[in-house]
C-alpha positions in Angstrom: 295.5 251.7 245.7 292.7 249.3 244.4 293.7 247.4 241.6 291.1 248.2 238.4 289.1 245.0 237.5 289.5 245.8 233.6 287.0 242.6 232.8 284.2 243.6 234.8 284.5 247.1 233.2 284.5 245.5 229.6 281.6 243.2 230.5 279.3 245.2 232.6 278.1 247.7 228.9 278.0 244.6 227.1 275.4 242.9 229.7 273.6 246.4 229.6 273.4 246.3 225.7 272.6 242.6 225.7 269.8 243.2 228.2 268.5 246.2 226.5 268.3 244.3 223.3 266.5 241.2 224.7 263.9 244.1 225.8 264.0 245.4 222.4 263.1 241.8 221.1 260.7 240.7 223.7 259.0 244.3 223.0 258.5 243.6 219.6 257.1 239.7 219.5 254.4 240.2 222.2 253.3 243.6 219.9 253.2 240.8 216.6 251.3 238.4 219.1 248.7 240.9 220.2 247.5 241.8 216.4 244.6 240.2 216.7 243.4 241.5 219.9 239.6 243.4 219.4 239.9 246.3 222.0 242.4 248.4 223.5 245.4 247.2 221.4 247.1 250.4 221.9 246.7 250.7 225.6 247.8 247.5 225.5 250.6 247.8 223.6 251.9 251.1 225.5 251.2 249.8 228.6 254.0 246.4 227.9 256.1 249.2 226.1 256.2 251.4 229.7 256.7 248.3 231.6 259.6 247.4 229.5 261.1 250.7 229.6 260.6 250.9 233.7 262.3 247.4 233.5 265.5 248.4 231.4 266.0 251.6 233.6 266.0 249.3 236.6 268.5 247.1 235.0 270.8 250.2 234.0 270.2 251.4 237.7 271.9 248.0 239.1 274.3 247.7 236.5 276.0 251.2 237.3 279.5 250.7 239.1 278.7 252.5 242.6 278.0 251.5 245.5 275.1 249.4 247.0 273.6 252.0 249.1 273.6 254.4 246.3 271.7 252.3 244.1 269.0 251.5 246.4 268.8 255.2 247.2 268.3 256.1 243.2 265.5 252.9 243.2 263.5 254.1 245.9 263.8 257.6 244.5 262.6 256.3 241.7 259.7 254.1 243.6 258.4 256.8 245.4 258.0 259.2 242.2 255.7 256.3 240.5 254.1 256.0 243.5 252.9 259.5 244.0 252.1 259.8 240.1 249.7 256.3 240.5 248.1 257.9 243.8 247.7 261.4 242.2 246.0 260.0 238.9 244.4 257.0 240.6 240.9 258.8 241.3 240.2 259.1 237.3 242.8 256.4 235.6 241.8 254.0 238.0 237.9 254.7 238.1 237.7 255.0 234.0 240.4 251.6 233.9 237.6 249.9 236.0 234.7 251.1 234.3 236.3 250.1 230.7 236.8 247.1 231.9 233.0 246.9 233.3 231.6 248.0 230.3 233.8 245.2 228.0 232.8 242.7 230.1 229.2 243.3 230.3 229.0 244.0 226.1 226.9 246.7 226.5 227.4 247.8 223.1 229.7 247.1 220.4 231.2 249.1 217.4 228.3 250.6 215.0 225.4 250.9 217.6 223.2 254.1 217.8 223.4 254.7 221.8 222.3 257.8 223.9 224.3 259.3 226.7 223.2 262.2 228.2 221.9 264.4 225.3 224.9 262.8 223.1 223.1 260.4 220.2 225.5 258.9 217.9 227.2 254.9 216.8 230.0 253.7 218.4 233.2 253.9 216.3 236.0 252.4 219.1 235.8 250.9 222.8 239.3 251.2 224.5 240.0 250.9 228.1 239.7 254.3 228.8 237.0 255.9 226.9 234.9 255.5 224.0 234.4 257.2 220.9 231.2 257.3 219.0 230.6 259.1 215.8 227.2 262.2 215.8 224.7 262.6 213.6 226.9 265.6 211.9 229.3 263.2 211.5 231.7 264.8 213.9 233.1 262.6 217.0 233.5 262.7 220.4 235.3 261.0 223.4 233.8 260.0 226.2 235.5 259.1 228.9 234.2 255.4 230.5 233.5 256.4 233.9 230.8 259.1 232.6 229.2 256.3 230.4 229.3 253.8 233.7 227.5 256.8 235.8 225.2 257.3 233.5 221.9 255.4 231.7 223.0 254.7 228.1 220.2 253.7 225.4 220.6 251.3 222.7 218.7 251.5 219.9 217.9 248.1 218.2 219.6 247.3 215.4 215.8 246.0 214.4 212.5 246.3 214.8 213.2 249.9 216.4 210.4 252.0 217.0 210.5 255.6 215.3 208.1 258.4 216.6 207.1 262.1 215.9 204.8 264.0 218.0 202.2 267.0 216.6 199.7 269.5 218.2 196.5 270.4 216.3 193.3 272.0 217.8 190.2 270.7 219.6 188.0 271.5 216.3 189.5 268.3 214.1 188.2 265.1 215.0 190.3 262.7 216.6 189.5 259.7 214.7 190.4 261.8 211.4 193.9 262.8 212.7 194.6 259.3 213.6 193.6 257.8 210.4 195.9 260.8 208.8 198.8 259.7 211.4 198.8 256.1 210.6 198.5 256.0 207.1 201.6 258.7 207.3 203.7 256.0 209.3 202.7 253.4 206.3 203.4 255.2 203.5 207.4 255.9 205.7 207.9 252.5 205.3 207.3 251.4 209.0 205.1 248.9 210.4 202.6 248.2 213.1 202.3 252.1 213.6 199.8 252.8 216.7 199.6 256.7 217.7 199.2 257.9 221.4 197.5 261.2 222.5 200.1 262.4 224.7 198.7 266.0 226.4 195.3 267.6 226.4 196.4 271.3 226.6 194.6 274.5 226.8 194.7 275.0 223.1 195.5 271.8 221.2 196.0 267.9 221.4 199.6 266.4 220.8 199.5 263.5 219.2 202.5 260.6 219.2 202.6 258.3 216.3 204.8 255.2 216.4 205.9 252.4 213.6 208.6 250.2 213.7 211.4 250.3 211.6 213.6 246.8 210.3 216.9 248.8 210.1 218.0 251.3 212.8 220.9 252.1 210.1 218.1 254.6 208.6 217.2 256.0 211.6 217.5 259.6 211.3 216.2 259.8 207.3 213.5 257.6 208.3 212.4 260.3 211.2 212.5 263.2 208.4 210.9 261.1 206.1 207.8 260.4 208.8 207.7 264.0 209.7 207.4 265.0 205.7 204.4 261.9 205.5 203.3 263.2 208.4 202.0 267.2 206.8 201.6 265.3 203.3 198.8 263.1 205.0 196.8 266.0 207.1 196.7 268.4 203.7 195.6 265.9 202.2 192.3 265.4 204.3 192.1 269.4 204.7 193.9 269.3 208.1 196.2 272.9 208.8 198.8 272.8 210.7 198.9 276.1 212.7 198.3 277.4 215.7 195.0 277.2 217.2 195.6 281.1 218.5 196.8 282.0 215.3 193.0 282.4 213.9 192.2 284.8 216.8 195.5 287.0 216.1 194.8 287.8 212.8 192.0 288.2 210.5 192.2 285.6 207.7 188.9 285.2 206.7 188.7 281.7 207.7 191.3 281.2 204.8 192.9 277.1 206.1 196.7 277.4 205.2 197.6 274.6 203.6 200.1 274.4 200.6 198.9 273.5 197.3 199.3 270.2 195.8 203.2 269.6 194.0 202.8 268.4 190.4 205.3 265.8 190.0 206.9 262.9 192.8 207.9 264.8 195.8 210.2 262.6 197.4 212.8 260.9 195.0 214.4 257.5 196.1 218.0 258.3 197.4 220.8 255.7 196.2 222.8 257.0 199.3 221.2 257.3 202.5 222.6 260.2 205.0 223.3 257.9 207.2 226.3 256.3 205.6 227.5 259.6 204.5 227.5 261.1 208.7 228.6 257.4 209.9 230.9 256.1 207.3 233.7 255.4 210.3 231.0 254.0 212.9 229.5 251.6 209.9 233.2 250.9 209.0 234.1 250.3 212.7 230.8 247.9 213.0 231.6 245.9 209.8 235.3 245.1 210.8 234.0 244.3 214.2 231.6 241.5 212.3 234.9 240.3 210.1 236.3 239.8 213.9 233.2 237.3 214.4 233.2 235.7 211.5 237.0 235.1 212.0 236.2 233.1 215.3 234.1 231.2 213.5 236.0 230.2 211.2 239.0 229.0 213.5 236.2 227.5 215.9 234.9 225.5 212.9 238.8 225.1 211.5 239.3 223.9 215.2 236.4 221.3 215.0 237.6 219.7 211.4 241.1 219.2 212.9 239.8 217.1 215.7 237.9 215.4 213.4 240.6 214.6 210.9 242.4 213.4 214.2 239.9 210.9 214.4 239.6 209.7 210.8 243.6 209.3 211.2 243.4 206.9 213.8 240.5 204.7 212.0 242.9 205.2 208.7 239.6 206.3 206.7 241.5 208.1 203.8 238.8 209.3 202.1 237.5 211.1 204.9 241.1 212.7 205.5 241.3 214.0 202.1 237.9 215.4 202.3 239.0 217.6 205.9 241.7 218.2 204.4 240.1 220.3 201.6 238.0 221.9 203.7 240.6 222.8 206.3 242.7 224.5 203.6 239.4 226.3 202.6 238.9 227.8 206.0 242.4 228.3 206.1 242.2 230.5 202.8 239.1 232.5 204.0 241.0 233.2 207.5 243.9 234.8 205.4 241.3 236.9 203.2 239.4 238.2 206.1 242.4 238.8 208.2 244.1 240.7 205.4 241.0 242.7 204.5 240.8 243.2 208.2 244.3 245.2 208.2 243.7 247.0 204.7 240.1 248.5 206.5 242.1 249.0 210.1 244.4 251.3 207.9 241.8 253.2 206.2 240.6 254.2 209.2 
């Protein structure tokens, strides 16, 4: 009969527990460390967390008081289930993994910018590893997963100097020159500049005309569009212009009767303190400010960086006066840092 090592018993759960809480430990400082990182924190953070856990349940595999044979029996067991989950999933994981990391590197876009995918139009509110999510103009979101936005042409519109256009068909019988004249002064009176209008088609029964301005802030980019559409009928009733149909005369007898509204007493269009567009994007303009905090923190720890060097240098010449002065201004930067940094959490939470 084999005599019971009592000792090894007693020590073998207590490795195990030691081990496990080391994990624990190790789990928890590298998620502190990685606060500060921009994208994919969570990816990033499960990702160590599954690693950990893969690691423990190896070291509990080992630890267990059976023989050798059995033990590599239960790991490769245990190798060859990861292994056919990785190869099953690796077509997608792997091709969106890639492409997320493709589309980081490259800084195609970043939080807050009015792209187009597809027949999606909508600001980015959060770039992971995976996917994307951006924010629509009714304010409701979708995900999209990385390896459709690699596949396919993305458009970003310029966060200035963007060019806003409508297009509208009137008949052969209005001079061009007129409409033009109507068109431009439209695009003006919206606020845009340098507006220029193309004649797009020559149908059977009307023109279509394109008129173009450029507008400062793509924030407004959607009220701006309504508001050049509403210029836009405003300008041609007010030369006499109607904006029907050039068949419509022919289908019904009207008495050569032009349909155009009357004239509104009164301001039409009221200045609006809020603009729909931070009502529809409040997350993608909340995502695109904290992601400007995140720039202005490097900054600040670049230019915190420089002043250290610097008081280095005035150490080893012994200039005090130019030590006190980096000093100060260290402990500034050092003040801002912990402002920003705090508002950065307080906004990360809101969201």
């Amino acid at each position: 009969m084999e005599e019971i090592d009592y000792l090894e018993l007693f020590l073998r759960p207590v490795v195990v527990v030691f081990i496990f809480a080391a994990l624990l430990f190790l789990n928890s400082w590298i998620f502190r460390k990685i606060k500060s990182v921009k994208t994919s924190v969570k990816v990033f953070k499960n990702s160590i967390a599954l690693l950990l856990v893969l690691l423990a349940f190896l070291i509990f595999i080992l630890s267990l008081p059976i023989e050798r044979t059995i033990k590599g029996q239960i790991v490769s067991f245990l190798a060859i289930i990861i292994s056919a989950g990785i190869a099953l999933s690796s077509t997608t994981v792997l091709g969106n993994l890639i492409a997320g990391i493709m589309n980081n590197s490259m800084d195609r876009f970043k939080n807050g910018d009015l792209i187009s995918i597809g027949e999606m139009l909508g600001r980015v509110t959060k770039k992971s590893i995976f996917h994307t999510e951006i924010q629509l103009e009714d304010s409701n979101f979708i995900t999209i997963p990385n390896l459709f936005i690699a596949t396919n042409p993305v458009k970003l519109t310029r966060k200035a100097n963007t060019v806003i256009s409508t297009n509208i068909s009137l008949g052969y019988d209005v001079p061009r020159g007129k409409i033009e004249a109507c068109l431009i002064r439209a695009a003006l009176n919206t606020g845009l500049t340098d507006p220029y209008v193309y004649i797009m088609e020559l149908g059977d029964f009307a023109v279509t005309y394109q008129i173009h301005g450029f507008l400062k802030d793509s924030g407004k980019f959607f009220s701006t569009t309504s508001q050049l559409n509403g210029q836009v009928m405003d300008a041609l009733h007010e030369e006499g212009i109607e904006i029907v149909s050039p068949t419509f005369m022919n289908q019904r007898a009207v008495d050569k009767k032009a349909f155009i509204p009357e004239v509104q007493a009164g301001k039409t269009i009221e200045e609006e303190r809020i603009t729909p567009e931070e009502l529809i994007f409040d997350k993608a303009i909340q995502s695109a400010e904290i992601e400007k905090k995140k720039e202005h923190l490097e900054d600040i720890v670049n230019k915190k960086n420089n002043l250290k060097e610097r008081l280095k240098e005035a150490k080893e010449v012994k200039d005090v006066k130019e030590e006190e002065k980096l000093t100060i201004s260290i402990e500034r930067l050092e003040e801002i840092k912990k402002r920003i940094e705090q508002n950065i959490v307080e906004q990360t939470e809101e969201k």
